[in-house]
Structures are given as structure tokens and as C-alpha cells.
N, C-alpha and C positions, 0 to 999 in steps of 0.2 A: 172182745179185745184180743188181737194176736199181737203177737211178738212185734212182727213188723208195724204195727199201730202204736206203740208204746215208743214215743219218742226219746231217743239219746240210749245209753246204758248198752251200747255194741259188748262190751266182753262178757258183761254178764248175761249177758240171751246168747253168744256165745259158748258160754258155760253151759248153759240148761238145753239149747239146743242138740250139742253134742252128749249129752247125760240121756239124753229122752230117745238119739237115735241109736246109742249104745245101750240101752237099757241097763245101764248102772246109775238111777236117779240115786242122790241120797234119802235115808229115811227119814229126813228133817234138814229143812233149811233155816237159817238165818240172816236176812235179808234186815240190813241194816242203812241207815243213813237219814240225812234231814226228811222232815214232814213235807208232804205234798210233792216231791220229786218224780214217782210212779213206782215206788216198791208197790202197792197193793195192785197197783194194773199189770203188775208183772207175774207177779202169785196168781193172779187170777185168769193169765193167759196164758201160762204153767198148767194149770186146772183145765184150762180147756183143749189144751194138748195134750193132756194123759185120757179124758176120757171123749173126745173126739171119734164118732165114728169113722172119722177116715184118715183117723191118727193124723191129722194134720193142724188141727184149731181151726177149721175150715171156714165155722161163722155161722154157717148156714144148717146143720146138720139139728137132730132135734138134743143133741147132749148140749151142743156149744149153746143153744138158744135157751136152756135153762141154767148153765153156768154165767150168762149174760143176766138172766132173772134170778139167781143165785137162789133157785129152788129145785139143783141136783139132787138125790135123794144122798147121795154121797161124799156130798161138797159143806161143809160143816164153817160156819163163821163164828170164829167168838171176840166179841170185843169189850171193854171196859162196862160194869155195869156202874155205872156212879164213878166214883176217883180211879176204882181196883177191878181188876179179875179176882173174881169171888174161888173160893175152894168148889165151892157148890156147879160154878160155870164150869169149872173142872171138870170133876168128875161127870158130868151130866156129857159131856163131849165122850169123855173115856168108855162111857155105856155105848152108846153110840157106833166109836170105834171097833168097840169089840165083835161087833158084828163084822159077818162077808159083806161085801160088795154088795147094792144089789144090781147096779145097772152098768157102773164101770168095772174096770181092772184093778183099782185103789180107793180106800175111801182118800178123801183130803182134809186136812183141818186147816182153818186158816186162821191163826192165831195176832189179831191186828191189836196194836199197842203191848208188844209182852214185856216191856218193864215196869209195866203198873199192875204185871200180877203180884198180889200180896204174896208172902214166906209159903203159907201154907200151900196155896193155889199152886205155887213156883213148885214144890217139896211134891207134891202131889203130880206133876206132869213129870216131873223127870225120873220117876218108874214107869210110865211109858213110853220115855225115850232109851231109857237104859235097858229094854226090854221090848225091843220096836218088831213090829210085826211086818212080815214081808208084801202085803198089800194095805199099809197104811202109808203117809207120805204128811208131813206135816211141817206146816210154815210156818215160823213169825216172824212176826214184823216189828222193826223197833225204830225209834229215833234216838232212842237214849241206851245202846246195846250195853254201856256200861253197868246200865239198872239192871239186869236179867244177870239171874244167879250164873255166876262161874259153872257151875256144872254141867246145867244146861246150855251154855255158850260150847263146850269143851264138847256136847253132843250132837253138835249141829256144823253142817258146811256152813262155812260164811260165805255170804257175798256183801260186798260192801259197796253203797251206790253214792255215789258224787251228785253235785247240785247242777242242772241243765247250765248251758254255756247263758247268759247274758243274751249275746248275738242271736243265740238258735232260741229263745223265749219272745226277743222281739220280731225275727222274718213269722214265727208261727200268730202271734198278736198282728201284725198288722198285714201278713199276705191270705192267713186263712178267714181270721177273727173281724180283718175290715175295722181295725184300731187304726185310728190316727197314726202318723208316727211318731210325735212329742207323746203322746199317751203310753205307746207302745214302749217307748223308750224308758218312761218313768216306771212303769210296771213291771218290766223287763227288769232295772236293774234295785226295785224297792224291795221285788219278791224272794231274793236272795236263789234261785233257782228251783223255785216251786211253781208252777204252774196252779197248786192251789190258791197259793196268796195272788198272784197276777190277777184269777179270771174268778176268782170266791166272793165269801162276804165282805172282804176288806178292800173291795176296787174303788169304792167310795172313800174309803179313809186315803187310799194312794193318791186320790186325783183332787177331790173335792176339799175334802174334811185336812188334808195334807195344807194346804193354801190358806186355812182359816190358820190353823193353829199355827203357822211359821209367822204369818203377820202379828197376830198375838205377841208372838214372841220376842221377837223381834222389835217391837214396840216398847218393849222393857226397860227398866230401868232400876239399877239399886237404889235410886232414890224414892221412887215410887212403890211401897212395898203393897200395898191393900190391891193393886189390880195384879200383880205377880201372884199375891195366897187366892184370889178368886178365880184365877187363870190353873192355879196348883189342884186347887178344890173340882172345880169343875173337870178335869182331866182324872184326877181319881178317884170322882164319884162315878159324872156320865161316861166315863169311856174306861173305867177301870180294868174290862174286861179285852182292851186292848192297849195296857201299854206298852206291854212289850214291843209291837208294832212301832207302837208312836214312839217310842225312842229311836228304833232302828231310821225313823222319819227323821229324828233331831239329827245323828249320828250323822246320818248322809247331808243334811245342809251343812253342816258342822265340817266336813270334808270337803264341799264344793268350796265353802270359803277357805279352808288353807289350800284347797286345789290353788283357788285364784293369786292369794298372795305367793305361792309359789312361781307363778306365770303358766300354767297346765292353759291349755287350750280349750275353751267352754264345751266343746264336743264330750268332754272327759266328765263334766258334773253330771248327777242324776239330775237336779232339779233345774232344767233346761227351758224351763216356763218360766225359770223366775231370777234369768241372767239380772235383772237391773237390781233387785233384790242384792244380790250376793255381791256386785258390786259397790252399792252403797253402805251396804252391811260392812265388806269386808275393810272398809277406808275405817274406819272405828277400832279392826281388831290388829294385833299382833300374832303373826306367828306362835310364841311363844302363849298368848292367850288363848287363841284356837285349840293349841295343843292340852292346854290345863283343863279346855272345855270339851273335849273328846277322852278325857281322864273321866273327868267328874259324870259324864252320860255312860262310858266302859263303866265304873261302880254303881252307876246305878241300876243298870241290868243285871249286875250278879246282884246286887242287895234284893232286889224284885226277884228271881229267881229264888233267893231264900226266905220268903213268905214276908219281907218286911213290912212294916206300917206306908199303903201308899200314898197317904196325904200326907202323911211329913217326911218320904222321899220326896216326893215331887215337890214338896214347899223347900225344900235344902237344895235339890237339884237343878230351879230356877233359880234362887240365888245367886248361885254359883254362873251361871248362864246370864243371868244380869248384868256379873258384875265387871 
């Protein structure tokens, strides 16, 4: 992966570009911003530009071809073992580190998720950044830069990356990928600007699984409460491990209908497959209803965020959404 392959993110391959041909890289970066964006395709063509035989990330060379199998003898990955970055993943890097080179100019560490290192693990890396060795170079990666100790943020370049445009996620889905373009579009604007979520394991919940659950829904009724708790039940049982998704799902039809009683132009909805929907849906709501019901899904993503109980969010949640 080079620079030029890593779609969007101009200033920051701007940044590292001019760093790698002035050779004042920093001795730690922190590359920040939402999941699935390409902070790690960028680290890692970073990596293949420092130890590239022909100092370019060429592709072809036998260094870039083992930073591509990420079994450089000097390109080191640590990532989450269970919840945390362990003390023990730590240190085990730091041995590592201390050695030369053996094949490039720099070893690399590439530190992917660093706010899920535990205190200790955190306390234990940042005496090797407060004491960095002039052929070491080390990255993390965060979605949550908040989480990573202040001290080690204060010893690290930032860069900070934005979520791909909408437009530039669907020309790539449907001119590269051979995506529909109602698919395109729905994918485009579901994935919130990751190309993980677009083209991952959740293209089925976007497209398929998306369509089940809005009719479900939509079917509701506060008078009816036993298919609303089996509809609650079955959502954080089997799909527990995606609501956050599925909300972001509710959110967005939830928007197409105050799009509509607004008058916005159906171009503007994500869910463009299911204009008759949001029209008949929307003859039922009030503005002022949609709006209580984009409250009540905003509370329920921070409450899920905070480890809450997901069967009786989601039984409160529909309610609310019923009613």
C-alpha cells in the first residue's frame, strides 16, 4: 500500500511525505480519527517508505513485499489482546526495539488501538517515548485519542484524519467495486466514512438485514406491546453485537422522515430504496415527533456506550418509537 493508494487524507501524506524527504520524521506518531477510515493503510505505507529499497514504497522491492505480508524483520504490530494492550505486549515490543535494525534504517512499531492499553501497559511505553532512540519510529493508532494517556499524547506528532466524503465512498463502490448505485449510495452514506463498514462484515446488515428490521418497525404500535418486546428481545439477543450499527440504521430512517416532512428532496434520504415507506410512515409523524424520536435513539447510543442493560434499552427504546 502507498501513499497514492490510500484514498482521501491529502495533508496528512502531505505531512509524512515532506518528513521522510527532509528526514526529520517524528519518533512517534499519533494518528487519530474514526475506525475504518485508512489510519492503518497509512502507518503502513509510512513503513513501507522508510524501509523501501529505493526509498520510494515502490511495491515491488523485496522490503515493500514483506511489509505488504507484515513479516519485516523490523516492522513490529501490537494490537488489543482480549479488551486491553497487556503490560506484558509491552514490554515484549520494547525487547524487540532495543535492538539495531536488522534489515532497514528504523525498527517500526505499530501500535493499532492505543486506548485500550491498560495504565500499566500506557506507564510502561511512555519511558520509551520519553527516551526514544534515534532509529526507532513508532505509531498509534486510535479512534478514541481521548482514551491514551495525556502524556503520551503530549509525546507524539498528531495527525488527525477525517471520515472519507459520502460522494468519494460511493464513485469508489460503484465505479471500482461494480455496486449498484442505490446500494452504493446506501453504503456510502450508512458507513459514516469508513470504507470498513461499507465493503466489511456489516454490508449485509446495510442492505438486507437494514429492510427487515425497518419494516418490523415500522409495523409497531404502542398498543401492541408483546411483538415490540420480541422485536426488543430478538435485536439484543441475535444481533447484540451490532447495535450500535442498528441504531445508526434507526437514526438515518428517522432523519429521511423529518427530511420528508421538511420538503428536502428524496435525493437527500439515505434510505432511497424505501421512498414509499418514508412516505406513508411520514403521514402518521409530526415534526415535533420525529424530533423526540431522534432524542430518544441520541440516548440510546450513549446509554449502550456505557455498558447499559441491552434488553431493556431496546424494550424502552421501541416504546418510545411506537409511540
Amino acid at each position: 500500500m502507498t501513499f497514492a493508494q490510500v484514498i482521501g487524507h491529502d495533508r496528512q501524506k502531505d505531512v509524512l511525505r515532506r518528513a521522510l524527504t527532509s528526514g526529520r520524521l517524528a519518533h512517534a506518531y499519533l494518528f487519530e480519527g474514526p475506525e475504518g477510515i485508512g489510519k492503518r493503510l497509512m502507518a503502513l505505507a509510512l513503513a513501507r517508505a522508510v524501509f523501501c529499497l529505493r526509498a520510494s514504497g515502490c511495491g515491488e522491492c523485496s522490503a515493500c513485499r514483506k511489509v505488504d505480508h507484515h513479516n519485516h524483520p523490523d516492522l513490529h504490530l501490537l494490537e488489543p489482546d482480549g479488551t486491553f494492550i497487556k503490560i506484558e505486549q509491552v514490554r515484549a515490543v520494547q525487547r524487540e526495539l532495543s535492538f539495531r535494525p536488522l534489515e532497514g534504517s528504523k525498527k517500526i512499531c505499530l501500535i493499532d488501538g492505543a486506548e485500550r492499553m491498560n495504565p500499566s501497559a500506557g506507564n510502561a511505553l511512555l519511558k520509551t517515548l520519553e527516551e526514544p532512540s534515534p532509529d526507532t519510529l513508532i505509531i498509534l493508532l486510535s479512534a478514541r485519542a481521548e482514551g491514551v494517556l495525556p502524556t503520551i499524547r503530549s509525546r507524539c506528532q498528531r495527525l488527525a484524519f477525517a471520515r472519507i466524503p459520502r460522494e468519494t465512498i460511493k464513485a469508489i463502490l460503484v465505479e471500482r467495486m461494480g455496486i449498484g448505485e442505490t446500494e452504493g449510495h446506501i453504503l456510502a452514506a450508512l458507513s459514516e466514512g469508513s470504507f470498513l463498514k461499507a465493503l466489511g462484515k456489516d454490508r449485509d446488515l446495510y442492505l438486507e438485514r437494514r429492510r427487515e428490521i425497518l419494516k418490523a418497525l415500522s409495523a409497531l404500535s404502542p398498543g401492541s406491546v408483546i411483538p415490540l418486546f420480541e422485536l426488543a428481545h430478538d435485536l439484543a439477543t441475535r444481533e447484540k453485537d451490532r447495535l450500535p450499527e442498528i441504531i445508526e440504521i434507526l437514526q438515518a430512517f428517522y432523519r429521511d422522515l423529518l427530511l420528508h416532512r421538511n420538503g428536502f428532496p428524496e435525493s437527500e434520504f439515505v434510505n432511497i430504496d424505501l421512498v414509499d415507506k418514508i412516505r406513508r410512515v411520514g403521514q402518521r409523524e409530526s415534526i415535533r415527533s420525529l424530533q423526540s424520536k431522534l432524542d430518544a435513539l441520541a440516548a440510546g447510543r450513549r446509554q449502550l456506550e456505557r455498558n447499559a442493560n441491552r434488553e431493556l434499552l431496546m424494550d424502552v427504546l421501541l416504546l418510545r418509537l411506537a409511540a
